[in-house]
VOGU-3710 file (C-alpha; in Angstrom, 3 decimals, decimal comma):
1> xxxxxxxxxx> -18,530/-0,892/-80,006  -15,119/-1,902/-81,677  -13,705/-5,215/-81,468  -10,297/-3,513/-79,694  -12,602/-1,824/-77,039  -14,360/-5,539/-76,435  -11,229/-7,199/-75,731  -9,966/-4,294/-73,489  -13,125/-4,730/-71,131  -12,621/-8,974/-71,514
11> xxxxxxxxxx> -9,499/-7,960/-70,241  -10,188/-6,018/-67,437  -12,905/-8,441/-66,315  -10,424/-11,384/-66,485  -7,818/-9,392/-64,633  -10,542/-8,126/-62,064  -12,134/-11,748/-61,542  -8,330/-13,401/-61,090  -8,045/-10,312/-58,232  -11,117/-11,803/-56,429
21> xxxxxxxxxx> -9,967/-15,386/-56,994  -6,432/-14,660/-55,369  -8,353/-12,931/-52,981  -10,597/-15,539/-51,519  -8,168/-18,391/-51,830  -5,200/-16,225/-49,993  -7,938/-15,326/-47,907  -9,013/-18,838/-47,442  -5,603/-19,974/-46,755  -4,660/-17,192/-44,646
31> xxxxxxxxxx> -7,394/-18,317/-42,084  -6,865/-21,668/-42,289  -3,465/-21,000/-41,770  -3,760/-18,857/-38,645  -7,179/-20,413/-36,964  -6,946/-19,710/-33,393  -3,423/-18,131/-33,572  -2,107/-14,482/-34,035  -1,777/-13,142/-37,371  1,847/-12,615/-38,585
41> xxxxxxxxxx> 3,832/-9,903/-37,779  2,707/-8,881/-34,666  5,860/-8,596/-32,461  6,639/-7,290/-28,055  10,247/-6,250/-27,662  11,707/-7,994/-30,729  9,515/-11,225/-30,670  7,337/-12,238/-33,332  3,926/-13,374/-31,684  2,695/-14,378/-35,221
51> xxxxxxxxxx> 1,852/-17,870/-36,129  1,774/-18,804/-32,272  -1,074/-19,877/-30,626  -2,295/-17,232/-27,156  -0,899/-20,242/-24,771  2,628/-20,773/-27,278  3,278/-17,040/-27,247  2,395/-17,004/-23,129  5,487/-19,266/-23,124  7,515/-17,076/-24,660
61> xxxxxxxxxx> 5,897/-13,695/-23,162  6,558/-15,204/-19,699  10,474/-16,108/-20,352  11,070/-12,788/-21,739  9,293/-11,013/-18,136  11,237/-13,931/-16,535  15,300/-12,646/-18,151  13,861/-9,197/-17,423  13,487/-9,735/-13,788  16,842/-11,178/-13,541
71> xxxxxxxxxx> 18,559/-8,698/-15,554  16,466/-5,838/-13,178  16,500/-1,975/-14,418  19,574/0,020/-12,892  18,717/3,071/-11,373  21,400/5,695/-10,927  22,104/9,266/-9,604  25,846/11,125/-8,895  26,460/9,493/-5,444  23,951/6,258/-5,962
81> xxxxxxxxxx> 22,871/3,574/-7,871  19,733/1,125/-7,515  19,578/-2,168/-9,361  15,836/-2,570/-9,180  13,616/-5,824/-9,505  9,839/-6,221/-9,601  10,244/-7,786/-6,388  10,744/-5,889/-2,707  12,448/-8,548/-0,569  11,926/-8,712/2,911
91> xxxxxxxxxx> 12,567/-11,173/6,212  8,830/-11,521/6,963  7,233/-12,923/3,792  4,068/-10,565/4,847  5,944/-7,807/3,907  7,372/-9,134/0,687  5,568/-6,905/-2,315  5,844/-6,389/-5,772  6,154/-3,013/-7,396  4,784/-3,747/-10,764
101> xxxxxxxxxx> 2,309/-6,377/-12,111  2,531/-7,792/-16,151  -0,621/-8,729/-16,679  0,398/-11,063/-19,967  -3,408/-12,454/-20,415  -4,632/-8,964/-21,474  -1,512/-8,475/-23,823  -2,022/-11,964/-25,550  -6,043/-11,225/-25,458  -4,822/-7,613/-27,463
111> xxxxxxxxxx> -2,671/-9,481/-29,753  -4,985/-11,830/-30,836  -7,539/-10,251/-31,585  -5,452/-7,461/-33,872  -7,260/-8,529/-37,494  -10,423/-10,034/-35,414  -12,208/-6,417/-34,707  -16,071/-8,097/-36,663  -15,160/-4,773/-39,389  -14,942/-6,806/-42,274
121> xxxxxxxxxx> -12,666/-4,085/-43,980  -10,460/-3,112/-41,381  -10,282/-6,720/-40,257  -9,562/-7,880/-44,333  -6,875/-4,780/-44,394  -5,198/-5,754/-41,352  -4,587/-9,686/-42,805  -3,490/-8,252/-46,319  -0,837/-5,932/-44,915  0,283/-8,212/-42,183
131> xxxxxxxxxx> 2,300/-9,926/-44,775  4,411/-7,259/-45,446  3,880/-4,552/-42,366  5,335/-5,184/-39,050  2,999/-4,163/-35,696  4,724/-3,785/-32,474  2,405/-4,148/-28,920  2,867/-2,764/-25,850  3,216/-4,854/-22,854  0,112/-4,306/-20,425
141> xxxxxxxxxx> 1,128/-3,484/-16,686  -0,180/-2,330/-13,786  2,473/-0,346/-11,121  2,224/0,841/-7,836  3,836/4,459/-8,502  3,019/5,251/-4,511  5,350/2,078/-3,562  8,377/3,058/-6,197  8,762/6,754/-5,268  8,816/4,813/-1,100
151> xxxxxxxxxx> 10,936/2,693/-2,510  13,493/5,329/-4,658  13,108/7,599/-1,714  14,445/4,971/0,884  17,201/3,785/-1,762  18,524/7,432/-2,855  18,311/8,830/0,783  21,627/10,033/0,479  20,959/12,264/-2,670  17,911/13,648/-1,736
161> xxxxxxxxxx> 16,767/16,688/1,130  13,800/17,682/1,895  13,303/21,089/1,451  12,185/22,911/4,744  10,687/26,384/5,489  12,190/28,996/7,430  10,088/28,409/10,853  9,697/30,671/14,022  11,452/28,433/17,018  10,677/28,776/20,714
171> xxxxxxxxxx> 13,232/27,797/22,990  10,613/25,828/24,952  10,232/23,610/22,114  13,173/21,940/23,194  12,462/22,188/26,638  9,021/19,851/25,905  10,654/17,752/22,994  13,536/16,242/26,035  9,764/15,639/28,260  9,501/11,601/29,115
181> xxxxxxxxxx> 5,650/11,789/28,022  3,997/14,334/29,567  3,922/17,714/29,665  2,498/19,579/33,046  0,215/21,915/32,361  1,083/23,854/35,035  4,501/24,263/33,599  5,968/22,622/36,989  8,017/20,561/34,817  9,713/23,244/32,513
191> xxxxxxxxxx> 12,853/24,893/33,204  11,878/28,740/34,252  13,383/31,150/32,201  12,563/33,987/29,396  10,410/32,781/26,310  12,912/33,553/23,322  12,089/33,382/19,455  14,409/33,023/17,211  13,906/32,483/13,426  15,414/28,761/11,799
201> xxxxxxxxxx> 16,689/29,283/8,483  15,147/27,663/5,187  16,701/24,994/3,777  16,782/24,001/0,045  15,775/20,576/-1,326  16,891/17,707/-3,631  14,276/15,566/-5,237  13,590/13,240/-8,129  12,046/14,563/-10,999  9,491/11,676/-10,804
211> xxxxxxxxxx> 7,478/12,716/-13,879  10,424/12,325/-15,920  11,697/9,163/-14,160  8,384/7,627/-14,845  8,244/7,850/-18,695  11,758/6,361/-18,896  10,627/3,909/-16,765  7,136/2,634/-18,173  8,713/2,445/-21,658  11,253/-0,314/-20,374
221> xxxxxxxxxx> 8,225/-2,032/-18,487  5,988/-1,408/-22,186  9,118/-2,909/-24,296  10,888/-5,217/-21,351  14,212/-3,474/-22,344  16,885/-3,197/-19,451  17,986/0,394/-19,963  20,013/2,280/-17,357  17,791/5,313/-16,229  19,668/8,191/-14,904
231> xxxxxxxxxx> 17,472/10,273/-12,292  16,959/13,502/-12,776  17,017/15,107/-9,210  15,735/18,995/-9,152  15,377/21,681/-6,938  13,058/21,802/-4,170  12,297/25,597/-2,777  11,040/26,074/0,414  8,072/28,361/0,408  9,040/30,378/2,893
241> xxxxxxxxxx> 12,237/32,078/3,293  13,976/33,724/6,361  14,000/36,791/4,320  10,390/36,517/4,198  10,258/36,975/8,312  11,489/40,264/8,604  9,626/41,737/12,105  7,901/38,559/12,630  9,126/37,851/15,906  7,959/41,031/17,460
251> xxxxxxxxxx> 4,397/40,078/16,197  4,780/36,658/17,820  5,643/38,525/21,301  2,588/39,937/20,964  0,399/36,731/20,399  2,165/35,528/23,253  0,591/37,733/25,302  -2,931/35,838/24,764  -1,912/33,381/26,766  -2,328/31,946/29,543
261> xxxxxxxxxx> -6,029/30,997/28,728  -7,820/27,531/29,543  -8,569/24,816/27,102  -12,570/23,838/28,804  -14,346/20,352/28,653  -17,794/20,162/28,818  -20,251/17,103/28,643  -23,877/17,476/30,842  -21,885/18,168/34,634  -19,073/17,090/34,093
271> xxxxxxxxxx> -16,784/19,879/33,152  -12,680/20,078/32,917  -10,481/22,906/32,493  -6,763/22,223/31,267  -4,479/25,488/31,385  -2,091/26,209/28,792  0,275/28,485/29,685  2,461/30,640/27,730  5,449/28,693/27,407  3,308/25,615/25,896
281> xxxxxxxxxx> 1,766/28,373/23,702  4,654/29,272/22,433  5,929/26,004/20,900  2,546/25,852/18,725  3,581/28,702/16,856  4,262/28,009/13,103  5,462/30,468/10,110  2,431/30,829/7,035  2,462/32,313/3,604  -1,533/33,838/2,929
291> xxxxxxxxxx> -1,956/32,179/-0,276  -3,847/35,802/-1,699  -0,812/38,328/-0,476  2,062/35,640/0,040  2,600/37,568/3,317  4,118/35,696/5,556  2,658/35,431/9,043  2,524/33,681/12,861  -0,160/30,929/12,641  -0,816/27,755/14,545
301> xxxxxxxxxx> 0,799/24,281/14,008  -1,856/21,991/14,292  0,476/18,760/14,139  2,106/20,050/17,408  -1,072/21,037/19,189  -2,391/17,172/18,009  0,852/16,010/19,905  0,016/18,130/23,272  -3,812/16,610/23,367  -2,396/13,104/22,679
311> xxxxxxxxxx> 0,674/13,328/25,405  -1,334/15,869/27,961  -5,044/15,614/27,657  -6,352/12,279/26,184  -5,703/10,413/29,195  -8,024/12,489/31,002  -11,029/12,259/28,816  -10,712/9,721/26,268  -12,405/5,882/26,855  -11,917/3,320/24,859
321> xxxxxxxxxx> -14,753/1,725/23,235  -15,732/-1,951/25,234  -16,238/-4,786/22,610  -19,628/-6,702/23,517  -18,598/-10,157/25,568  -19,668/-13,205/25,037  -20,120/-16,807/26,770  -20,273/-19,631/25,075  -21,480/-23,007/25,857  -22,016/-26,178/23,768
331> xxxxxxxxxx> -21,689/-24,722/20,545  -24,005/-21,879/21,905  -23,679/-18,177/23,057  -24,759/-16,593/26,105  -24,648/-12,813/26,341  -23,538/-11,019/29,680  -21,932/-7,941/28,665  -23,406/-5,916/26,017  -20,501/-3,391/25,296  -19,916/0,311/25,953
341> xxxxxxxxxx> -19,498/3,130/23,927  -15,865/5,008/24,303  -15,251/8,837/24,129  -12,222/10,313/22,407  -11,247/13,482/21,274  -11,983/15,445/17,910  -8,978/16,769/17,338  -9,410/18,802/13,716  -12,626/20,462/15,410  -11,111/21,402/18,623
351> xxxxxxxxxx> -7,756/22,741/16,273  -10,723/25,175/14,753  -12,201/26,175/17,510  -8,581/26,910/18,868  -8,085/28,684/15,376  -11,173/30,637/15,382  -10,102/32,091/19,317  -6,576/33,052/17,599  -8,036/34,507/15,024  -10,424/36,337/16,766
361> xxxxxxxxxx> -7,190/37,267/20,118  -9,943/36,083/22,198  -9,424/33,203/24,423  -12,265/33,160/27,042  -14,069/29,856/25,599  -12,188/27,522/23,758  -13,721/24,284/23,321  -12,413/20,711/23,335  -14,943/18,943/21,160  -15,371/15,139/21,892
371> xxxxxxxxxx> -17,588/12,621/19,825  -18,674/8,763/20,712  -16,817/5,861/19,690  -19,369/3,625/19,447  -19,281/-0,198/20,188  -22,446/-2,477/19,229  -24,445/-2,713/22,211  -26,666/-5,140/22,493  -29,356/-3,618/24,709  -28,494/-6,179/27,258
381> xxxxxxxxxx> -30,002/-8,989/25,586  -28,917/-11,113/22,198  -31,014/-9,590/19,885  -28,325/-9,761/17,406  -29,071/-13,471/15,480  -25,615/-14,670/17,055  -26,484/-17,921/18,686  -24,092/-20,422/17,094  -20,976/-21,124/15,625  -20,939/-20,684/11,784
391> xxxxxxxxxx> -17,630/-21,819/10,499  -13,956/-21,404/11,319  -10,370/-20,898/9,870  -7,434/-21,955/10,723  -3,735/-21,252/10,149  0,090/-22,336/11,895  2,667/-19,934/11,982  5,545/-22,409/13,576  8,897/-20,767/12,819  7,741/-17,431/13,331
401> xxxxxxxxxx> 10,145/-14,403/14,727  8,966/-12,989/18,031  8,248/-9,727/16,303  6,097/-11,384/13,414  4,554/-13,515/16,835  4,030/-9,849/18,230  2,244/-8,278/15,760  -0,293/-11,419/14,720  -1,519/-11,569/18,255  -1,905/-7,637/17,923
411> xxxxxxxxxx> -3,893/-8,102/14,545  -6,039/-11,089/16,054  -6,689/-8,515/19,410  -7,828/-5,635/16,807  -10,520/-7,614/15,490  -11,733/-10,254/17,947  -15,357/-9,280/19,036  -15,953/-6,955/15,801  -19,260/-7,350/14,798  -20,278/-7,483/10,565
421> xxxxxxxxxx> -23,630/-6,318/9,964  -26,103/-7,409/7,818  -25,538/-6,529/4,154  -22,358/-5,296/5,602  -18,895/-5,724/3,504  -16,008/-5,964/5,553  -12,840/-5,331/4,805  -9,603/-6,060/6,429  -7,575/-3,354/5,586  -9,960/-0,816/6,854
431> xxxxxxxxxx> -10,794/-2,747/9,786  -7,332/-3,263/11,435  -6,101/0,108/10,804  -2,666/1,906/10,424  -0,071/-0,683/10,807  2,385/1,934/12,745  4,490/1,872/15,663  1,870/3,692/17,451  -1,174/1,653/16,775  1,236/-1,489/18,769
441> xxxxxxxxxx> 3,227/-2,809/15,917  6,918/-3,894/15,812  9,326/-4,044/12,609  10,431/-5,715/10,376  13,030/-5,777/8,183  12,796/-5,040/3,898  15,866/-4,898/1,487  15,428/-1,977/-0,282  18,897/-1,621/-2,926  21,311/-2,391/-0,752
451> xxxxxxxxxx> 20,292/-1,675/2,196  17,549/-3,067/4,573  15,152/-0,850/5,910  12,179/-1,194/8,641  8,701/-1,548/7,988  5,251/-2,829/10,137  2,984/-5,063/9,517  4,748/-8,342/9,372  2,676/-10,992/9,974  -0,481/-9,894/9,820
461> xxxxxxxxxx> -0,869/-11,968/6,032  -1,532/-14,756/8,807  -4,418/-13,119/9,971  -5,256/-12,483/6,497  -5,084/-15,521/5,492  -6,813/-17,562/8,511  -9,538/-15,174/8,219  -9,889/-15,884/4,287  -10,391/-19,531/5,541  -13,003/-18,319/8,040
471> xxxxxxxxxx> -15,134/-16,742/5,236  -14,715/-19,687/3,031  -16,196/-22,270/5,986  -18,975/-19,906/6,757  -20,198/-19,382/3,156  -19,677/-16,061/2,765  -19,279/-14,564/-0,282  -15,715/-13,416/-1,187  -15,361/-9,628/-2,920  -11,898/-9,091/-2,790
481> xxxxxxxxxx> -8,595/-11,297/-2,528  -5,225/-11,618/-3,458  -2,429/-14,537/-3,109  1,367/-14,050/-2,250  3,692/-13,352/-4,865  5,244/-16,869/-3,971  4,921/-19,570/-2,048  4,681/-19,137/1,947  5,439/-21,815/4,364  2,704/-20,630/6,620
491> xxxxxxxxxx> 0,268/-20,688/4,040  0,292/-24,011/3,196  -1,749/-25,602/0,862  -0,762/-23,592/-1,808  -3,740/-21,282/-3,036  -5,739/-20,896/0,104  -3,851/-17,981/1,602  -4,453/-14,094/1,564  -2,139/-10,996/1,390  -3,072/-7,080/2,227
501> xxxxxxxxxx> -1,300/-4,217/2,294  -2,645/-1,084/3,480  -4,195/0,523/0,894  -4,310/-2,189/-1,257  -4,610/-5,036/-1,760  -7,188/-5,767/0,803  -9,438/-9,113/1,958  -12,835/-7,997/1,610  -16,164/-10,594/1,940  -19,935/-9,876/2,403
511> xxxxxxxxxx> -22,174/-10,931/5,130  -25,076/-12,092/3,017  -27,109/-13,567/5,924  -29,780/-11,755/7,696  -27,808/-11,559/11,127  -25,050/-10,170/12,388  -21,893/-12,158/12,587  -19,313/-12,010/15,487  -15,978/-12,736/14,770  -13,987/-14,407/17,436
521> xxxxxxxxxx> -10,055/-15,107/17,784  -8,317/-17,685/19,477  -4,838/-19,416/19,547  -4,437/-22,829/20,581  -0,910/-24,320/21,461  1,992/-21,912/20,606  1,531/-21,848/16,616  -2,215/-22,453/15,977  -4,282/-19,670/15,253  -8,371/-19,703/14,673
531> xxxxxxxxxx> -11,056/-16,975/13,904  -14,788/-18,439/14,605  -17,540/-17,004/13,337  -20,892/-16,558/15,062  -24,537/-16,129/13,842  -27,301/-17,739/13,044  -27,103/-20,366/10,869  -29,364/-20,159/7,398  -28,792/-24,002/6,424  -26,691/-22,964/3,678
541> xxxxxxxxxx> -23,458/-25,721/2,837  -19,960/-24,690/1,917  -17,188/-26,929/0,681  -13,865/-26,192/-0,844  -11,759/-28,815/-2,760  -8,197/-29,762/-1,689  -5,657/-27,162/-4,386  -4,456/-28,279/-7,509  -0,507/-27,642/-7,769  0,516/-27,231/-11,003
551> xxxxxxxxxx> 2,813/-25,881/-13,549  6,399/-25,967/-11,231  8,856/-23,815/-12,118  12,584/-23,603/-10,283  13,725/-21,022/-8,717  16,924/-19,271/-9,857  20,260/-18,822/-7,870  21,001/-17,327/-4,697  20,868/-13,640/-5,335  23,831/-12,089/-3,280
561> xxxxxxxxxx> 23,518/-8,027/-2,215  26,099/-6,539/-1,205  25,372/-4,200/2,213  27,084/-1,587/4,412  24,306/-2,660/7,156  26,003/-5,604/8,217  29,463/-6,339/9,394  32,170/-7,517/6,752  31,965/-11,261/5,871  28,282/-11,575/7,975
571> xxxxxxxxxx> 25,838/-13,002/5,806  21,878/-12,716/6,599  19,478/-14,324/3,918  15,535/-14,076/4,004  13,266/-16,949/3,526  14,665/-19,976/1,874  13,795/-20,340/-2,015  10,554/-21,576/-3,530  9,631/-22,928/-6,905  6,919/-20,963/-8,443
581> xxxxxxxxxx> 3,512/-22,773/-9,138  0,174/-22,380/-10,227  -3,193/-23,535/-7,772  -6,647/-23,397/-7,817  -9,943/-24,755/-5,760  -13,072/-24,864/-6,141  -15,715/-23,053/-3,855  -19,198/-24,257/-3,361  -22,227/-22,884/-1,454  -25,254/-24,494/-1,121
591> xxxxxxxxxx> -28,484/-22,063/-0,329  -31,663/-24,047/1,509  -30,375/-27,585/0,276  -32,885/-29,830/-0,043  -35,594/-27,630/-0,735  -37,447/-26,318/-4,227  -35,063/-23,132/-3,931  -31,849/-25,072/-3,471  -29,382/-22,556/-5,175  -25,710/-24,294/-5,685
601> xxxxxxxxxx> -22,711/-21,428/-6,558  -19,182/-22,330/-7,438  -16,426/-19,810/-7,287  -12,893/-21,161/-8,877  -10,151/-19,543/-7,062  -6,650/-19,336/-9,081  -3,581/-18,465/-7,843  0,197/-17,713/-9,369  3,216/-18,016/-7,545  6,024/-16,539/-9,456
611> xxxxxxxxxx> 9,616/-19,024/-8,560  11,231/-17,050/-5,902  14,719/-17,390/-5,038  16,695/-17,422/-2,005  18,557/-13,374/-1,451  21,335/-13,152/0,817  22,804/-9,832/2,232  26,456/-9,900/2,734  28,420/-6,801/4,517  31,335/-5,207/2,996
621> xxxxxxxxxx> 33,333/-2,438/3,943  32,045/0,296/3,109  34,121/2,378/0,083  36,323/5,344/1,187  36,322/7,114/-2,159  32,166/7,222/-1,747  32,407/8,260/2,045  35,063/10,975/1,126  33,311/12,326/-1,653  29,863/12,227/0,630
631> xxxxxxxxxx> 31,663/14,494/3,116  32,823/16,433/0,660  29,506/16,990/-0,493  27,721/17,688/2,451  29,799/20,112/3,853  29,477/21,684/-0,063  26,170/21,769/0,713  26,014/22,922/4,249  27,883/26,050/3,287  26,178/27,221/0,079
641> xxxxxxxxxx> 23,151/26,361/1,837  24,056/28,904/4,729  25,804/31,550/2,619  21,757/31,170/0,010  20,274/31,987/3,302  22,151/34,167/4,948  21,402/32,584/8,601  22,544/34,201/11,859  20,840/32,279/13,750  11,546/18,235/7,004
651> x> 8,422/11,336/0,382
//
């Protein structure tokens, strides 16, 4: 070996080793450097994270969310625009909702632990290039895409239509639209005259091209960027056309002739016949496309025949279910009702059996199917465990509207007496229902762009909320729950309350005893509200500690949104403004204290209440280029839509 090709390989070894030294000491350095923060270079929407520690770079995550919420996203079409916030305002805080949720702990978590994967050499590539490579995150969010396309829908009402089918009309349909409530089945109450079909053109829609709308939009939630989004509305066909009809009416006469025919009750004796005749018949008639042929054809409209039992035939048969009752005395109960099963009507399997006679032109027995609602009877004696009161909740709503008043009594009535069963988790949401007009509900009102917009269910976060507090004081385990977006005079102390909206979030909590639990409603005064719960009592012991309040944040400015709703110069503002604010308590439940199996568990609820400022809705008049140019529009519309159809004759 030469003495040239020795000091080549010295060389190489000295250059090599120096590599490994400069290795481990930038190495060394580089950790020391960055213990417990994120490593450099690692930037959301223009910010370096690196060199921050997870709670430094929440500071600055959260003031970045906190100039895009104020800023907002515009939203605009040819007649419209939308400047839209995270935040759905409303006069009843109940109804108050956000439409998307950062979730800045996960991003941090993600950014953090970029160069921290446990692969030694990914992890050891990751550190050596962060010093010259940038790496940009995405911002992790959850949105509620059901609640935006409500929400665009309500805003952009004016650009959109719904596109509608061509239809086969009965000029009864009228006739029994104009009816008070109900209809006669004799017909007594319908003006006499010749059943006439007639054919209602199609009409062509306008809607948002929400796929599109929704990648423009999650890449300004991703990056918190404030670009303008332009929405892209597109055609909506009808499926069936009035070209498509061509000789349906004459089949329809002939259907017709099926009727009159009876609609026949039967349960053990007791047996009642309802006629229809053929002017009722004829208003359930609906145009079809057979998805094989795409022949169109005279089918039933199940919707309208729903209608008919509800307004003509429920009264007759259907019971309500009868809650069990209850006496109590000194802290104890006495049973002396044990409930009663109701009776109502199935509509979907009466609607087939009604189908199958169509189908079939044969009328003689159709069917109207019933099934039990059933109540939980108790046998006539308390064989249920529910002896004694096992903790209560309570809530004020002083200041309430006489709507919001309204509808928390309504709530309260829906589940007072409702039984949870052993093993059993209950759940709000399900348990009160639809929160409609029809299930007893009044409205509220929601600012939805600029303009407000009614919506049920206000008020029932108090019953939420009190019956969060009943759960906690019984020792009942809690599965699901959710605070306000801010701070809610009726809620008071911060971090104890509990919002739903149907489908979600909900208030969900387990009955972990071995006995069933009654729950029981009460008011006291004109603002106090309770739910008491009954059962047996296991010994266990639940405390909660009084909320810590911290981190306080301001609110921002009056937010002023201009409205066509209200007169010129009124002004109408929803709740006052609250700072936002962080809380927590502590749960604790105590199994068989004081024995050998004495079982303690502690549950830490937190809560975030984002600062929430005052919005005030001021009328203007409304703009006589936009209302000429509507006009214009519509009767654009009206016309082209007429001449596509060639008529003679509805998120």
């Amino acid at each position: 070996m030469s003495v040239k090709f020795k000091k080549a390989i010295f060389l190489v070894s000295d250059i090599l080793l120096f590599l490994v030294i400069f290795l481990l000491v930038f190495y060394l350095f580089f950790e020391a450097r960055f213990d417990n923060k994120i490593y450099p270079n690692v930037y959301l929407n223009g910010s370096n994270l690196g060199g921050l520690t997870v709670e430094e770079a929440k500071e600055v995550l959260e003031k970045k969310i906190e100039d895009f919420d104020s800023s907002g996203v515009k939203i605009l079409s040819d007649k419209e625009e939308l400047l839209w916030r995270r935040n759905i305002f409303a006069f009843d805080p109940d109804l108050v909702s956000q439409t998307v949720f950062f979730n800045v702990n996960k991003t941090l978590d993600e950014a953090f632990l970029l160069g921290r994967s446990n692969n030694i050499f990914n992890d050891f590539y990751f550190k050596v290039s962060s010093v010259f490579l940038k790496r940009n995150i995405p911002l992790s969010f959850v949105l509620d895409e059901e609640r935006i396309k409500n929400y665009l829908y309500d805003s952009f009402d004016d650009s959109l239509v719904l596109a509608q089918n061509a239809d086969i009309v009965s000029n009864y349909s009228t006739i029994i639209d104009n009816q008070d409530e109900n209809i006669s089945l004799e017909n007594n109450n319908l003006n006499q005259s010749e059943i006439i079909f007639s054919i209602s053109p199609e009409v062509y829609g306008k809607q948002i091209n929400y796929d599109q709308f929704f990648v423009e939009f999650k890449n300004n939630l991703a990056e918190l960027k404030n670009n303008n989004i332009y929405l892209n509305l597109v055609d909506g066909p009808p499926e069936i056309k009035i070209i498509d009809a061509s000789g349906i009416k004459e089949e329809a006469y002939k259907l017709l002739e099926l009727a009159p025919f009876n609609l026949i009750y039967k349960e053990n004796e007791d047996e009642k016949t309802f006629a229809i005749s053929k002017e009722i018949f004829s208003t359930w008639f609906k145009l079809q496309k057979n998805n094989d042929s795409s022949d169109v054809f005279v089918g039933l409209d199940a919707e309208k025949f729903f209608s008919f039992l509800d307004n003509s035939v429920a009264s007759e048969i259907e019971k309500e279910p009868i809650k069990p009752q209850f006496e109590f005395k000194d802290d104890k109960v006495v049973l002396f009702f044990p409930g009663q099963n109701g009776l109502k009507i199935n509509k979907e399997k009466t609607f087939n059996n009604l189908l199958n006679s169509f189908i079939m032109k044969d009328f003689n027995q159709v069917l109207l199917i019933t099934e039990v609602s059933e109540t939980d009877g108790l046998d006539g004696t308390n064989d249920m465990g529910i002896k004694e009161l096992i903790g209560s909740g309570h809530s004020n709503f002083a200041g309430s509207s006489v709507n919001r008043r309204h509808n928390i009594k309504v709530g309260a009535d829906k589940l007072n007496g409702l039984i949870i069963k052993p093993g059993e988790e209950f759940s709000l949401v399900t348990a009160l229902g639809p929160t409609t007009r029809e299930a007893g509900y009044l409205p509220e009102l929601v600012i939805k762009g600029n303009k407000t917009v009614p919506e049920y269910g206000g008020g029932l976060c108090q019953v939420a909320t009190t019956l969060f507090r009943s759960a906690l004081g019984s020792g009942l385990p809690i599965t699901e729950r959710r605070n306000h977006s801010y701070r809610v005079s009726y809620y008071e102390p911060a971090g104890t309350d509990a919002t739903i909206y149907s489908p979600r979030p909900d208030l969900k909590f387990k009955n972990d005893t071995e006995h069933n639990i009654l729950i029981q409603a009460r008011f006291e005064g004109a603002n106090d509200m309770y739910f008491d719960f009954w059962g047996t009592s296991d010994g266990r012991l639940a405390t909660t500690t009084y909320p810590v309040i911290y981190n306080i944040i301001k609110p921002g400015p009056t937010q002023i949104i201009e409205t066509t709703d209200l007169k010129p110069g009124e002004k109408k503002c929803t709740e006052r403004a609250h700072s936002g604010a962080e809380a927590y308590f502590d749960y604790f439940v105590t199994y068989k204290p004081g024995t050998e199996l004495e079982n303690k568990v502690e549950t830490r609820f937190h809560s975030k209440y984002v600062p929430w400022r005052e919005v005030c809705l001021v009328g203007v008049e409304p703009k006589e280029e936009t209302t000429e140019s509507t006009e214009n529009t519509v009767n654009t519309e009206t016309t082209e839509s007429t001449e596509n159809t060639g008529s003679i004759e509805n998120i």
